[in-house]
Phi, psi and omega in degrees: 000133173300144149290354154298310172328296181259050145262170175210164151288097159284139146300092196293332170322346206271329186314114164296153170257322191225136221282185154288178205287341206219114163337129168096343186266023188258175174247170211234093175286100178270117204221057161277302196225172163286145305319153231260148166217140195298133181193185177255159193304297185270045171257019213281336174327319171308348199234350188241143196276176083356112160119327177278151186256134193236134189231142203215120187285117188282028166316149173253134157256153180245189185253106214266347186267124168245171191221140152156243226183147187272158165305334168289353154121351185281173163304153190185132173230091185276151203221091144350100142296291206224130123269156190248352164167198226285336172240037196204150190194133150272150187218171234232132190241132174226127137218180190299307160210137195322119197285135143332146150299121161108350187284143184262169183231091235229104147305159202290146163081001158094022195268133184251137160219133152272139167291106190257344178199160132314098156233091201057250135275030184248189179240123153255122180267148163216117178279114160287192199095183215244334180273143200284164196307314185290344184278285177316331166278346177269303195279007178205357147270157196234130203276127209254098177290172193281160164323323205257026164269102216256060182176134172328122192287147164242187184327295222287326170289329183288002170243340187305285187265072206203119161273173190277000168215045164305140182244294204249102171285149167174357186258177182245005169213188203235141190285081181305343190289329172299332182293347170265025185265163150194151212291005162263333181294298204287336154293295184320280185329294156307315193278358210259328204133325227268126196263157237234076152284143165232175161209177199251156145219100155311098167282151181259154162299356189266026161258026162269321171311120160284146179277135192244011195236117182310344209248102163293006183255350141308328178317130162244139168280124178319174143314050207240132188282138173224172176206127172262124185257147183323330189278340176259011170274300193317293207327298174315304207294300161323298145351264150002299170278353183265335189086031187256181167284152137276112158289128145259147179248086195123136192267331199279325176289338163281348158286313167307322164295331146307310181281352175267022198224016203271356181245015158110343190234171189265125162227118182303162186165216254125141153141196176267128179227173195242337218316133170230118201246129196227160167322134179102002164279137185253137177310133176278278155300275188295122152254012180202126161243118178279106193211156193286191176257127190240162186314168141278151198066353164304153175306313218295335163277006138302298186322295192258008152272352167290301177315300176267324207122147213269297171313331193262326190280310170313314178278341175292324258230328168287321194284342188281329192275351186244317178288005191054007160342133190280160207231162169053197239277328200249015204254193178271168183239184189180131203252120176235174202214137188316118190300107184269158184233000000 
């Protein structure tokens, strides 16, 4: 497959800069069947049954970008990926020039790090002090909105760009399909019948990554750790037998849930997946995805033309740019259903 294939004309007026004024106000393109219908966020209850399960990834973001200076004095701005234990993390490096193994790195807020290896295009940095990787990125990191967000984060984004039932920290960007939730919604829902799965996914900065290769099946997929836990395995599984759905809440929970699926059956676990999912994966699990509007040329618009159809996606994606749907992390959302074949 061509890369051309998931390109579109975005309009940049369509790019939210900014969340809505109020969690939850955003709107909801429902793109089960033709025609398509235009509704709100907080309608979502109208679209899920009593009984179906909705999984929603409980990643935490932290705040991963730091500023500050080689000891020697050029400029240097680093973006946490992984940590890797309580004083060492790979990170993402932009300076004049790439810092050397042994170079020290000395950040805003008196924070010392060495560079200690290359792991591929990352930095393993290892921060000294008494204090952990996680402590420290919270009092002297600045929480790292996506690129095409064209402004400086404030006070207002560190709770914004967060869902309300976030847990387990380690990602650097955020399951946006998850920020239009919110705890009367997630009540309304519980009280409808509708039952509540997680899973962990850390999304990386490399769900930012442009695909740079015309052939997608050159492409390599970054890296990212998940953990599917027994109970949302028990939970689907359950479901399943009732005839009820699965909802993904997120491309990041259908990945983790798929890769934990990838030997034909759902197995709870840990680790690391790669998965790239392009037309023609066939699905395990998931019949339903709640997910934002994704670039163009992106896996992620790969992801659900795999998922719906390449054609049913291209005409929702016409009807959201002609309807002004707002696109991307801080943008509207739109519920699609596995493409039968």
């Amino acid at each position: 497959m061509h890369i051309s294939e998931f390109d579109f004309d975005l309009p940049s007026h369509l790019i939210a800069q900014h969340p809505p004024e109020q969690r939850g106000q955003s709107r909801l393109l429902v793109g089960l069947t033709q025609p398509f219908v235009d509704s709100t966020f907080s309608q979502l209850a109208n679209y899920v049954e009593k009984g179906d399960v909705l999984v929603f990834n409980n990643t935490k973001v932290i705040k991963a970008r730091l500023f500050g200076n080689k000891a020697s004095g050029g400029r240097i701005e680093a973006l946490v990926e992984r940590v890797l234990d309580e004083h060492t993390a790979l990170a993402h490096i932009r300076s004049s020039k790439s810092p050397k193994e042994g170079v020290e790195l000395i950040f805003e807020g008196g924070i010392s790090a060495q560079m200690q290896q290359r792991v591929g295009e990352l930095f393993q940095l290892r921060f000294s002090g008494s204090q952990n990787v996680y402590q420290l990125l919270a009092q002297h990191g600045h929480l790292p909105l996506p690129p095409y967000i064209t402004r400086s984060a404030n006070d207002d984004d560190e709770s914004r760009y967060q869902t309300v039932y976030a847990k387990h920290q380690g990602a650097v960007a955020a399951p946006t399909a998850g920020l239009h939730f919110t705890e009367s919604l997630l009540q309304q829902l519980s009280q409808k019948g509708v039952e509540f799965a997680e899973v962990t996914l850390h999304v990386g900065a490399g769900t930012f990554q442009p695909v740079r290769v015309e052939n997608i099946e050159e492409h390599k997929m970054h890296s990212e750790w998940f953990d599917v836990p027994k109970e949302t395995v028990a939970k689907i599984q359950a479901a399943r037998l009732r005839g009820n759905k699965i909802w993904s809440v997120g491309t990041t929970s259908l990945r983790a849930i798929e890769s934990a699926a990838r030997s034909g059956s759902l197995k709870a676990g840990q680790g690391d997946t790669d998965i790239f999912i392009t037309p023609g994966f066939q699905f395990q699990v998931m019949d339903r995805l709640i997910t934002n509007f994704h670039l163009p040329k992106s896996t992620l618009l790969m992801l659900v033309s795999a998922f719906s159809g390449r054609e049913h996606i291209r005409a929702l994606y016409q009807h959201a740019i002609e309807q002004e749907y707002r696109f991307f992390s801080y943008g509207d959302a739109m519920i699609l259903g596995l493409q039968k074949f």
